[in-house]
Structures are given as C-alpha cells and as structure tokens.
MIDO-11703 format. One record per atom (N, C-alpha, C, CB): x, y, z. Coordinates in pm, whole numbers, padded with zeros to 5 digits, always signed. Each point is the difference from the previous one (the first is absolute). Glycine has a CB too. Example, Ala and Ser with C-alpha at 12.3 -4.5 7.8 and 13.67 -1.06 7.14 Angstrom:
<nodes>
+01319-00569+00780;-00089+00119+00000;+00090+00120+00000;-00189-00117+00125;+00154+00222-00197;+00082+00119+00006;-00077+00109+00073;+00118-00063-00215;
</nodes>
This chain:
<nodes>
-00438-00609-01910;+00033+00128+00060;-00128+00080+00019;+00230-00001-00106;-00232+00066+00176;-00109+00094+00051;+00058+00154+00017;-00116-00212+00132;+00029+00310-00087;+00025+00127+00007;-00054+00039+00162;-00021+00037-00291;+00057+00070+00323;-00097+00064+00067;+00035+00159-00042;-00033-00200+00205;-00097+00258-00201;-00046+00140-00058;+00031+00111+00115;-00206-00111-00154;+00327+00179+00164;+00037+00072+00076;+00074+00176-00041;+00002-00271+00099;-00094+00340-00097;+00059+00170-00067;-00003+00005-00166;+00201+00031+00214;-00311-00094-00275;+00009-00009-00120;+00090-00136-00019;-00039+00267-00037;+00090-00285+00074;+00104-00138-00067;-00031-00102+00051;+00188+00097-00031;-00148-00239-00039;-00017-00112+00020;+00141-00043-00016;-00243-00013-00062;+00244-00046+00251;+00114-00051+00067;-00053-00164-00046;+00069+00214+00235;+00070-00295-00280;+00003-00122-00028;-00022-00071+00162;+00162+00038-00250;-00212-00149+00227;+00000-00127+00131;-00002-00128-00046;-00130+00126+00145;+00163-00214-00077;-00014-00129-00004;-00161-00020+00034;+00266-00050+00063;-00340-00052-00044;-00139+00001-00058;-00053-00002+00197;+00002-00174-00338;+00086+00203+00379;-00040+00016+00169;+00000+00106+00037;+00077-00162+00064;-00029+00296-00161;+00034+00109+00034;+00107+00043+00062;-00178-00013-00017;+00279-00057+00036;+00170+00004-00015;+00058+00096-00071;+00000-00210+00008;+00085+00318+00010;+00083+00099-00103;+00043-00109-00062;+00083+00219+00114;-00045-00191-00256;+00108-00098-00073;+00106+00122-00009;-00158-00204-00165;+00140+00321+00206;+00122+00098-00019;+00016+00052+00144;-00043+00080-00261;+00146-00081+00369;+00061+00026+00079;+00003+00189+00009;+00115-00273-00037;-00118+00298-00110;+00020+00148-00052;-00129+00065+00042;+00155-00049-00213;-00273-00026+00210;-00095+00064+00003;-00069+00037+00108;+00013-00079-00168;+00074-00018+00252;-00050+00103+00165;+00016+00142-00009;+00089-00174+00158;-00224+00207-00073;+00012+00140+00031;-00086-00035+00179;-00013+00163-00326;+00013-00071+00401;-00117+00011+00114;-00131+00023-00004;+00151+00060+00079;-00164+00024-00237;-00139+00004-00012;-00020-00115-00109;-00038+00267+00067;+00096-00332-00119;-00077-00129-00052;+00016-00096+00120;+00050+00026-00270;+00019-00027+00356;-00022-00109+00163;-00156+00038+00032;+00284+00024+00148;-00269+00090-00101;-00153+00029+00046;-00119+00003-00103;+00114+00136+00167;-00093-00169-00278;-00118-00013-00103;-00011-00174-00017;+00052+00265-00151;+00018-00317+00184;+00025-00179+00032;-00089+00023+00105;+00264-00106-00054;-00188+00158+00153;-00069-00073+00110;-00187+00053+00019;+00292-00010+00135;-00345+00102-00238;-00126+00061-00028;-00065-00140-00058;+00073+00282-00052;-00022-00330-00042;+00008-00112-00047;-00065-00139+00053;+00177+00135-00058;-00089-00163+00148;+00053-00054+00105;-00174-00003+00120;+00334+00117-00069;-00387+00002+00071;-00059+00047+00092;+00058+00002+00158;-00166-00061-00174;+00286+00105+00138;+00126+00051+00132;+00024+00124+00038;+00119-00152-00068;-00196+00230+00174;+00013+00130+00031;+00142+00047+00054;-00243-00020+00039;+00382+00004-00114;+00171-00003+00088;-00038+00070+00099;+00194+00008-00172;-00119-00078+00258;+00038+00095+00151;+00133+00040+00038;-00170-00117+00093;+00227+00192-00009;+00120+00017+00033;+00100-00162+00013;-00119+00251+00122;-00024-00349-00040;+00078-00121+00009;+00077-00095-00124;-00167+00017+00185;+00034+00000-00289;+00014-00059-00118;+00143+00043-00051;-00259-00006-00040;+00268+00128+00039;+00100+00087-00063;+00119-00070+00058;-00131+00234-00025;+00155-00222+00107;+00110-00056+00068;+00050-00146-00033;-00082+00151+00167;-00057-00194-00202;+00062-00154-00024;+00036-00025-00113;-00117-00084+00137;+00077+00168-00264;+00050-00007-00115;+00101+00040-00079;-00158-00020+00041;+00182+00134+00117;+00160+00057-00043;+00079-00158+00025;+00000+00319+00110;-00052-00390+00004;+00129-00043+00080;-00020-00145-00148;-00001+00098+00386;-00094-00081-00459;+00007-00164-00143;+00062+00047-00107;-00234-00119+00022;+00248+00283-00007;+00105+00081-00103;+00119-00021+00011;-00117+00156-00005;+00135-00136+00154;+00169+00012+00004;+00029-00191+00020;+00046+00320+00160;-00121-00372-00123;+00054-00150+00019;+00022-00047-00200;-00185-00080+00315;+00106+00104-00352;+00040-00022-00201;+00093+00086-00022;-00224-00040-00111;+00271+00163+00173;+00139+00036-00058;+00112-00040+00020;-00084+00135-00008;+00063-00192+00179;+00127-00109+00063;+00030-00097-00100;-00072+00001+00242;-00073-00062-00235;+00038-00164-00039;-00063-00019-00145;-00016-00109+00266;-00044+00182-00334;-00030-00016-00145;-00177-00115+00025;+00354+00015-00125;-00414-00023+00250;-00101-00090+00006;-00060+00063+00105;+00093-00207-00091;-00230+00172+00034;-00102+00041+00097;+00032-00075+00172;-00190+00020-00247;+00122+00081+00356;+00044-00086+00109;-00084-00136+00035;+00085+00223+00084;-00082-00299-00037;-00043-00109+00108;-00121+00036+00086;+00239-00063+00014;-00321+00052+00002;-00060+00040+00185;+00120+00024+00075;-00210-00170+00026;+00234+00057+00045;+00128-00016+00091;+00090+00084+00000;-00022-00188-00020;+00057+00210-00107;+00117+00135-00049;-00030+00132+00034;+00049-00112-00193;-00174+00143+00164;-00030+00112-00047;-00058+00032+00190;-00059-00034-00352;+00028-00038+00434;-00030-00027+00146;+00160+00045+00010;-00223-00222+00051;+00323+00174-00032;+00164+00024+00024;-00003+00123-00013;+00117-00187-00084;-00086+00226-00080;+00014+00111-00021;-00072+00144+00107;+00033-00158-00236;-00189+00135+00205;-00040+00117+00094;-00008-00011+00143;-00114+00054-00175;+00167-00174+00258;+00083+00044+00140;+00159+00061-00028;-00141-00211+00134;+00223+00150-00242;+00077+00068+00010;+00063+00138+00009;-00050-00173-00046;-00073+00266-00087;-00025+00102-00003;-00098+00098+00089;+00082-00107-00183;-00099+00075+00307;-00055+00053+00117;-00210-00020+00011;+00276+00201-00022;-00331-00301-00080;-00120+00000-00030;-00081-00149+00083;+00083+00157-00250;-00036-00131+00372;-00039-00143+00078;-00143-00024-00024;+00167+00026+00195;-00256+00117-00145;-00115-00028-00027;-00057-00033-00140;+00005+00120+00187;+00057-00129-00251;-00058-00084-00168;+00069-00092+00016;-00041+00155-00184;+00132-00220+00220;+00108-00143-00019;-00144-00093+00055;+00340+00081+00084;-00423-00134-00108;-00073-00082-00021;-00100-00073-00090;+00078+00091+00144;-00057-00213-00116;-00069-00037-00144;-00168+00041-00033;+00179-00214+00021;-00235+00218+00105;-00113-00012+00046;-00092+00211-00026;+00132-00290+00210;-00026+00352-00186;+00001+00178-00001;-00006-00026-00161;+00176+00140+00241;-00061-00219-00307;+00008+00005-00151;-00131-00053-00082;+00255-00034+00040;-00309-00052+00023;-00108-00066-00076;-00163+00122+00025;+00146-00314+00059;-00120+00332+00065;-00110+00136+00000;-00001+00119-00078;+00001-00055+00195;+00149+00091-00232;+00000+00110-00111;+00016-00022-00154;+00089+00108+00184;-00035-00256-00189;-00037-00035-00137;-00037-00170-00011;+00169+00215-00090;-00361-00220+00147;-00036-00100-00011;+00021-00088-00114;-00114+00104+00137;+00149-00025-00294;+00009-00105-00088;+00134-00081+00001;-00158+00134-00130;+00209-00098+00200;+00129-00039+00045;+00124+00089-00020;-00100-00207-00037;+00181+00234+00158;+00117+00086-00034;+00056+00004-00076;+00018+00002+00123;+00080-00140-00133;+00117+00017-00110;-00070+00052-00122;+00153-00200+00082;-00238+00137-00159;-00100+00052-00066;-00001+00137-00075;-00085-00140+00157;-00036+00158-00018;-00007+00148+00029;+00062+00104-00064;-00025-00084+00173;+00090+00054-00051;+00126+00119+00045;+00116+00032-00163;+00013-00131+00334;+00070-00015-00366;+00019+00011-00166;-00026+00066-00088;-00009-00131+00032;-00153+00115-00046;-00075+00025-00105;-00002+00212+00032;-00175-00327-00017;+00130+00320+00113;+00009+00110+00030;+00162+00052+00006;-00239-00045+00109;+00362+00004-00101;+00131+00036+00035;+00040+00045-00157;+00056-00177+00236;-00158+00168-00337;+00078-00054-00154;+00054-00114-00032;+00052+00179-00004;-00052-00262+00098;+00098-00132-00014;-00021-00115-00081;+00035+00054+00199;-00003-00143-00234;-00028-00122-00086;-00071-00106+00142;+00248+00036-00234;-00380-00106+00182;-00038-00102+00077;+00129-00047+00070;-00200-00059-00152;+00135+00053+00282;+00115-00109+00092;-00006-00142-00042;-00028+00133+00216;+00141-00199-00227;+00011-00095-00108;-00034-00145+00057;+00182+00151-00121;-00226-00142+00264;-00050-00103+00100;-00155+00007+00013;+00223+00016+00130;-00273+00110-00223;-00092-00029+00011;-00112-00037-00121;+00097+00113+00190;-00195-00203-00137;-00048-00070-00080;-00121+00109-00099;+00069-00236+00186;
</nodes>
C-alpha cells in the first residue's frame, strides 16, 4: 500500500496510485493527481472523467476504450468519441488515466 500526501492527510493507494477508498474522492484531490500526473485538466479532460464516473456507477467497472468511445457519442461528446483525441489528452493511456484520476480502481484489462 502506498499513500499520497493530500491537505495534511495521507490518502491510501495501491502502489500505482489507485484510491483504495472510493470515499476519498474529492475534485481537489483529482486535480492534485493529475499535478502529479503532470496533467494540466481541461474542460475536455473533465468531461471524460465524469463520463468513467458515471460508466462505474452503471456497471460497477471501469470503462473499455470502446465503451467509454460509445458512451461519450451517446452523451452528445462526438468530438472526444475517439481513440486517437483520447490518447492526446491522456498519453499514458486513458482507461488508465482517466480512472486513476475518476477515483476509480485500476481498469482490470489493464496490464
């Protein structure tokens, strides 16, 4: 287990920097990840991490690429529904990413 040092406290992680507590999301520990991270969020980012929020409340699992591509055409976000837009805003990789930053548990496809 690991920590990260956020407002005086030390938030638990898995040794990748993963919440192990769901509870401990806040927006300003997202944006102190993604400081982290060396990820300046943008409106776009934002958007995409709502849309890996609400896909783990549907389905209890992080999304897919593919999924998480579905999802934000479904929800009116054509111009991000690509894999290629996704990899430019989170080169270390989305699902990833976006997760880590969402509060979420590693996507479980990924290695």
């Amino acid at each position: 287990m690991s920590y990260i040092e956020f407002e005086g406290k030390q938030i638990p992680t898995d040794d990748e920097g993963y919440l192990l507590s769901l509870n401990d999301y806040s927006e300003g520990l997202r944006d102190h990840i993604a400081s982290l991270m060396g990820l300046e969020l943008t409106t776009e980012h934002l958007v995409i991490i709502a849309m890996v929020r609400k896909y783990y409340e549907e389905f209890d699992t992080t999304p897919p690429i593919r999924g998480l591509i579905k999802l934000l055409q479904k929800e009116g976000h054509e111009e991000l529904a690509s894999s290629v837009k996704l990899a430019r805003l989170f080169p270390d990789g989305a699902a990833k990413c976006a997760a880590k930053l969402a509060g979420l548990p590693k996507p479980a496809k990924c290695i």
